[in-house]
C-alpha positions as CSV (number, residue, x, y, z in Angstrom):
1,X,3.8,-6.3,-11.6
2,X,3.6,-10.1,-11.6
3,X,5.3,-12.5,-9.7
4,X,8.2,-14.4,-11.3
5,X,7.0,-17.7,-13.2
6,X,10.0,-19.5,-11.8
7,X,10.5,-21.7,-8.2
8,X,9.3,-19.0,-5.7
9,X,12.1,-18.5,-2.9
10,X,11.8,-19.1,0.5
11,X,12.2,-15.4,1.6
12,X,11.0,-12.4,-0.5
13,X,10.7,-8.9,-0.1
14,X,8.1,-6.7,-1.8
15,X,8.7,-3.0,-1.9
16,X,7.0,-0.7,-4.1
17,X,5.8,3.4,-3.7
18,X,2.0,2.9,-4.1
19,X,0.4,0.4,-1.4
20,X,-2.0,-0.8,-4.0
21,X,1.1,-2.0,-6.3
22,X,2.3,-3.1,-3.5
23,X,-0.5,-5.1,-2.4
24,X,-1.2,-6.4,-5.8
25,X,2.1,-8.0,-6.1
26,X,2.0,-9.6,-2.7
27,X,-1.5,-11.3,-3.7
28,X,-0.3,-12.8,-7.0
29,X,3.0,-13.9,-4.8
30,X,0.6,-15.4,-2.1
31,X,-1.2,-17.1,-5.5
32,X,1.9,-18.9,-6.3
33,X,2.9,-19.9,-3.3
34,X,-1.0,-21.5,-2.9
35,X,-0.7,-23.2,-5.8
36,X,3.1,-24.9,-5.1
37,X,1.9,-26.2,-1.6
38,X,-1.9,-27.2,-2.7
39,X,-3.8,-24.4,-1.4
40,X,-2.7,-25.5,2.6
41,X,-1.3,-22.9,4.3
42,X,-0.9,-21.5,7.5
43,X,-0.8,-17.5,7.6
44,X,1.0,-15.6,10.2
45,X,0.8,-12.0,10.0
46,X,3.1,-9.6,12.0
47,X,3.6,-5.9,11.5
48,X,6.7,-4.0,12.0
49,X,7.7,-1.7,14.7
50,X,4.8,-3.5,16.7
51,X,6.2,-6.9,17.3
52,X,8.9,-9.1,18.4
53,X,11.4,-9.9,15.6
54,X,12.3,-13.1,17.7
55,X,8.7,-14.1,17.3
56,X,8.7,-13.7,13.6
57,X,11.7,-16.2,13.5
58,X,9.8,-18.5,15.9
59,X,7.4,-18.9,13.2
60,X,9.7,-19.0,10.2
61,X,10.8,-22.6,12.4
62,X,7.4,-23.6,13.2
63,X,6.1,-26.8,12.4
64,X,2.2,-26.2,11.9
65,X,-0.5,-29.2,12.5
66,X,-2.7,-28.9,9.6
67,X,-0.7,-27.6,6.9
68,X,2.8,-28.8,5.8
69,X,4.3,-25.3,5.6
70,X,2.9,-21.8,6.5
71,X,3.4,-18.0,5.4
72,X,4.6,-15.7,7.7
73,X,4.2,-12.0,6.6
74,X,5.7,-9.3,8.1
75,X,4.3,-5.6,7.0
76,X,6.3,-2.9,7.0
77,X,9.7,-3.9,7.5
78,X,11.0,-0.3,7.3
79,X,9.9,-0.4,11.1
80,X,12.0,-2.5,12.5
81,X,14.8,-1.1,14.1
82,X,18.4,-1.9,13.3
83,X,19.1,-4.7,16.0
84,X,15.7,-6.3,15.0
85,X,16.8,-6.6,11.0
86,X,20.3,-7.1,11.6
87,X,18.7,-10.5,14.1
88,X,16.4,-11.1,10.7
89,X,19.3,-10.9,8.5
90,X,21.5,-13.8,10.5
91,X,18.5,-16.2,10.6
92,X,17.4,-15.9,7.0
93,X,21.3,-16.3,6.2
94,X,21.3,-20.0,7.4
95,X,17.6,-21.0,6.9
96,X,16.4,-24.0,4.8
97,X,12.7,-24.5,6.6
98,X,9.4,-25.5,5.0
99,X,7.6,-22.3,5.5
100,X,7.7,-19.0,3.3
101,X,8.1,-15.4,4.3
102,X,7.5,-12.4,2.7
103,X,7.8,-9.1,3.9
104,X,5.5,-6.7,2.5
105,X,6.6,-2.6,2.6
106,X,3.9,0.0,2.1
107,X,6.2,2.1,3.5
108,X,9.4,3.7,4.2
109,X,12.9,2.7,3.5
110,X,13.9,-1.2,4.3
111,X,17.3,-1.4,6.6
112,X,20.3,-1.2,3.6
113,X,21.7,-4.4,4.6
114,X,18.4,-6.3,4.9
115,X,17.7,-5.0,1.7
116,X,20.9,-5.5,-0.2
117,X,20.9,-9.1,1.6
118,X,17.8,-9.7,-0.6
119,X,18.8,-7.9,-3.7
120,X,21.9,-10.2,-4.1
121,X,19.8,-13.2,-3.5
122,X,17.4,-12.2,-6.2
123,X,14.7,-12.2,-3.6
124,X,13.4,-8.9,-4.0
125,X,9.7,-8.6,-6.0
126,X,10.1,-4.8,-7.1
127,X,6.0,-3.0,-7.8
128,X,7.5,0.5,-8.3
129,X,6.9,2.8,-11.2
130,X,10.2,4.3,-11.1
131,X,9.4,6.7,-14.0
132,X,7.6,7.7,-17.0
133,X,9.0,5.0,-19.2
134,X,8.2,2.4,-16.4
135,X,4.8,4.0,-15.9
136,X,3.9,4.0,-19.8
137,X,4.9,0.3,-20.1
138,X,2.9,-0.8,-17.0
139,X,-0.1,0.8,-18.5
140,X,0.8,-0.9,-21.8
141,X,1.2,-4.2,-20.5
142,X,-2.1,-3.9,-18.5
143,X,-3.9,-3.1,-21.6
144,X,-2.4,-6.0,-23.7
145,X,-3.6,-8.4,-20.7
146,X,-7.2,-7.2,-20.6
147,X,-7.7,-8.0,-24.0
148,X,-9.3,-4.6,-25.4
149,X,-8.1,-3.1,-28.5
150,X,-6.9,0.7,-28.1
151,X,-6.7,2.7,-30.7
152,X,-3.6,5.5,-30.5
153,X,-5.5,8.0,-29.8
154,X,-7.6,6.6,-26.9
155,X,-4.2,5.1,-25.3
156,X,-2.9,8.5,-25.1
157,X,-6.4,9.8,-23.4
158,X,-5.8,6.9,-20.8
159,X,-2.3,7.5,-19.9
160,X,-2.8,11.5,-19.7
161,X,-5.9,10.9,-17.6
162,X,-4.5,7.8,-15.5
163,X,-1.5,10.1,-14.6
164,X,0.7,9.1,-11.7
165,X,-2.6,7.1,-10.5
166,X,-1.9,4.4,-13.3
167,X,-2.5,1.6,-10.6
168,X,-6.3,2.1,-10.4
169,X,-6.0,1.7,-14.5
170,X,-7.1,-2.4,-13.7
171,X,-10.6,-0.6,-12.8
172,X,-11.0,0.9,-15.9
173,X,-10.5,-1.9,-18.4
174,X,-12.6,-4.1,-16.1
175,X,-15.8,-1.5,-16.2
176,X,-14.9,-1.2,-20.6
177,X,-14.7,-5.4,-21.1
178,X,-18.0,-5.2,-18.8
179,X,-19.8,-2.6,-20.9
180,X,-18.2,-3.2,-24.3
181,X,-17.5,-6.8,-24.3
182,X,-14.2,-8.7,-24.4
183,X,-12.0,-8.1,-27.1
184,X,-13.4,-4.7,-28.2
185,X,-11.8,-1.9,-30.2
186,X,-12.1,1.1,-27.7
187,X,-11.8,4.5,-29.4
188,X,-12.1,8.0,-27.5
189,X,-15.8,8.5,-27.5
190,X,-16.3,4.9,-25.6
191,X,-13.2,5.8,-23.2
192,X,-14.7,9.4,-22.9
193,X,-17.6,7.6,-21.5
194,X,-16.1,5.6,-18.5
195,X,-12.9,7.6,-17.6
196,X,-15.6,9.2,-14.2
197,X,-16.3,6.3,-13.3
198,X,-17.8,5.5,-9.6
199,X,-14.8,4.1,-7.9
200,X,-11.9,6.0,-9.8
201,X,-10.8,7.9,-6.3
202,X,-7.7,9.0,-6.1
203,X,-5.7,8.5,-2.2
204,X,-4.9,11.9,-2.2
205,X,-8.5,12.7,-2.8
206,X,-9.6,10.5,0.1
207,X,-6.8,12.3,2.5
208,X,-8.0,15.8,1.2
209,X,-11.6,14.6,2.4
210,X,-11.0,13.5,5.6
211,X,-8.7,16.8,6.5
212,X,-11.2,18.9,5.3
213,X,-13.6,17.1,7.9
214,X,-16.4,16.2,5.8
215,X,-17.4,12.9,7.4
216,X,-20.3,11.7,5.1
217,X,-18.0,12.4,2.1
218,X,-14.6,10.7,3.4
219,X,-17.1,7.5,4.2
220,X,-18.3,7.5,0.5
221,X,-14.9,7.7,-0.9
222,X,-14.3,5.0,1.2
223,X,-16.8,2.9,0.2
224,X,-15.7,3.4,-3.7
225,X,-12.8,3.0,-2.7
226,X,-13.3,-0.5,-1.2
227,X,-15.7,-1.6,-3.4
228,X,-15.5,-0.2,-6.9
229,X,-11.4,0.1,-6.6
230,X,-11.4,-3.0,-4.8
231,X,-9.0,-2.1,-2.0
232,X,-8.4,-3.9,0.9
233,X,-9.0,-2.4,4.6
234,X,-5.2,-3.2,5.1
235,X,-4.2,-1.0,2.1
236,X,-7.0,1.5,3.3
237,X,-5.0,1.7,6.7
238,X,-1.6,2.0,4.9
239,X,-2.4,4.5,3.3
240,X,-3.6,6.7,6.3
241,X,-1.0,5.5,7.9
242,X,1.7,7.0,5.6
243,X,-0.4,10.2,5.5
244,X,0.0,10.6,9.7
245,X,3.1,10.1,9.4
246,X,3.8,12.9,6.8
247,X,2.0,15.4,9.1
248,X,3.7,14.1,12.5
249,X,6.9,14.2,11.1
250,X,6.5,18.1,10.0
251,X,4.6,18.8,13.3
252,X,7.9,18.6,14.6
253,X,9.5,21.9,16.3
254,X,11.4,24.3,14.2
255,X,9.9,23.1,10.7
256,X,8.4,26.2,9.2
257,X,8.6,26.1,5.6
258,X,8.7,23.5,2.7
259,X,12.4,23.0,2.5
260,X,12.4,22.4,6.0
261,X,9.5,20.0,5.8
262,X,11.3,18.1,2.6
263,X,14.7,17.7,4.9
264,X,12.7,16.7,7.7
265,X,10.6,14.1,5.5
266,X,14.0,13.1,3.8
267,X,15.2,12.1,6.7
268,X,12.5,9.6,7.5
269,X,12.5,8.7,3.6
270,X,15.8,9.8,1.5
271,X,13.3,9.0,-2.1
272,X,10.6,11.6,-0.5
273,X,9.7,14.1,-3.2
274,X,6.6,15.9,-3.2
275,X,6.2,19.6,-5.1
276,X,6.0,22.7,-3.0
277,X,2.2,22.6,-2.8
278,X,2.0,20.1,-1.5
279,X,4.8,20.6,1.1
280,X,2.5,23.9,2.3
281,X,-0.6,21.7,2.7
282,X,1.2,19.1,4.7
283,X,2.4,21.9,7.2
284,X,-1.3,23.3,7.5
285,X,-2.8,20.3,7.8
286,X,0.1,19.9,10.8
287,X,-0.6,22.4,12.3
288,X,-4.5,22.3,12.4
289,X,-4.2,19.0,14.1
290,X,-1.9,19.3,16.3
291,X,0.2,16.9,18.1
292,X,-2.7,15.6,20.8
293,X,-5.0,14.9,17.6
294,X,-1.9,13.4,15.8
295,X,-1.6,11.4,18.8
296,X,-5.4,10.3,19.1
297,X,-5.1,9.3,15.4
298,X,-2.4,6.6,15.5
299,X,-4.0,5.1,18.7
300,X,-7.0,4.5,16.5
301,X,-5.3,3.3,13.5
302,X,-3.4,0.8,15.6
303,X,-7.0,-0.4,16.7
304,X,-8.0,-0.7,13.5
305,X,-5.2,-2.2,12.2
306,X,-5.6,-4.9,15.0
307,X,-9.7,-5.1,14.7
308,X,-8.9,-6.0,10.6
309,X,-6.7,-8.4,11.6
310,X,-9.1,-9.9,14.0
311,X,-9.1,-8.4,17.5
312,X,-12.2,-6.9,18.8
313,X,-14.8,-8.8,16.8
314,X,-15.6,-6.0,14.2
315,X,-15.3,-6.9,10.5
316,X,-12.8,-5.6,8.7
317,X,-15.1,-3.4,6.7
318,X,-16.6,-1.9,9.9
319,X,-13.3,-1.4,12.0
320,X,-11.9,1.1,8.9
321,X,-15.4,3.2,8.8
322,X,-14.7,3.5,12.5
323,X,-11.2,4.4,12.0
324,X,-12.2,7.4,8.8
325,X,-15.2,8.5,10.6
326,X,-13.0,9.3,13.7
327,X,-10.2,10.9,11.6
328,X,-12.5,13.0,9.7
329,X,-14.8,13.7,12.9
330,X,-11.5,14.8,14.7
331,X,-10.9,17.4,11.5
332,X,-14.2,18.6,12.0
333,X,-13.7,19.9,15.4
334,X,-11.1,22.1,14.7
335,X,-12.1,25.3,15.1
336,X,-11.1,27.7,11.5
């Protein structure tokens, strides 16, 4: 999803259920915004649940030195609690400042009035692919941008092979201009070809590795993940992030089965909806880790997620190999 052509409001929210999409639409928003003040601008990057809303709207009112207006970012909004986006809400009723904020969701449900706030102000930048129809037209529209020529047969192979992972499709199309030139007709035997290719890794793939503890292969997923799918560490940490809190929320006492698992997610999420299967793995996964393991793991994800941001001295590259190796290390050690 691109961002709107039009004047780009002072306030936005970006909500989405894949932090890729998510991501993606935040960039080209942070593109636009470059471009309207001349490339100039502060960045001031906050996450929710971990600071102080009051500081965010100390920013939003900040006059910077060397730029003329700045972008303050807030991740994960679905974190704050309702005080803090009820005190978000009155400021960004009466503000006319210079700077720009965005608050960027990779998940969770936003606060209802916060979001409904931006919803009637038009302010809300919407990456889902709500359903099949929405998921068949994104592919189509990605497809008409790159520039290739499908024929039918070949766009059906890509959309039944893409699946419900039609964000990485970007990846494919780049590797097909790269190989078979700009402007090519691609039939099935070229698509055939390039549909395995290195850096197609699904997330769930990547959470699979690193519960199953195999260290050397969650670090090379990682890497294609990184490189070849062209993720950034942030994304790389949201996504870990969502999956911890699947499994602490059904390590919780008195959640046995799926359907008690599903109402326990639900209530963290009401749009959770994940088959049964995949409701069993999440409870054995739980329960293999256990709560001083769950524990352990968000201490180091919140290192990471500060060492990315610049803490520590570590690169942002290093400071999430720390973080999987530790995860999947962790896996290892459990005994069965």
């Amino acid at each position: 999803m691109r961002a709107s052509q039009s004047v780009i409001s002072r306030a936005t929210l970006i909500v989405g259920d894949d932090p890729e999409l998510v991501y993606k639409a935040f960039s080209e928003l942070v593109e636009k915004i470059e471009t309207i003040t001349g490339g100039e601008l502060e960045r001031v990057v906050f996450q929710g649940g971990e600071c102080s809303v009051i500081d965010v709207v100390a920013s939003l009112y900040q006059s910077f030195i060397f730029s003329p207006s700045a972008l303050i970012v807030l991740r994960d909004p679905s974190a704050l609690s309702s005080e803090d986006s009820a005190l978000l809400l009155t400021t960004l009723e009466s503000y006319s400042g210079d700077n720009y904020l965005v608050l960027a969701n990779f998940s969770g449900s936003v606060d209802t009035k916060l979001r409904s706030f931006f919803a009637n102000k038009k302010w809300v930048l919407d990456s889902s692919l709500k359903n099949k129809d929405g998921k068949s037209g994104f592919l189509a529209d990605m497809v008409h941008e790159s520039g290739l020529m499908f024929d039918p047969d070949a766009f059906r192979l890509l959309a039944r092979h893409m699946g419900e992972d039609v964000a990485q499709v970007g990846q494919v199309l780049e590797l097909l201009k790269a190989v078979a030139g700009e402007s090519s007709r691609i039939d099935v035997g070229t698509l055939e070809s390039y549909l395995p290719a290195p850096g197609d890794v699904a997330p769930w793939d990547f959470t699979d590795a690193i519960e199953s503890g195999k260290v050397h292969e969650s670090l090379e997923m990682l890497d294609r993940l990184m490189q070849a799918g062209k993720r950034h560490p942030l994304v790389i940490v949201a996504i870990l992030q969502r999956r911890l809190a699947e499994l602490a929320v059904v390590s919780g006492s008195g959640i046995n089965t799926p359907a008690q698992a599903l109402a326990a997610l639900r209530e963290r999420d009401k749009k959770y909806s994940k088959p049964e299967f995949v409701l069993k793995k999440n409870l054995a996964s739980a329960r293999r880790f256990g709560y001083a393991r769950l524990a352990q793991a968000f201490v180091w994800l919140s290192q990471a997620d500060r060492q990315i941001k610049g803490e520590g001295g570590l690169s942002p590259e290093l400071a999430v190999e720390l973080l999987v190796a530790r995860l999947a290390k962790s896996f290892s050690n459990i005994a069965g």
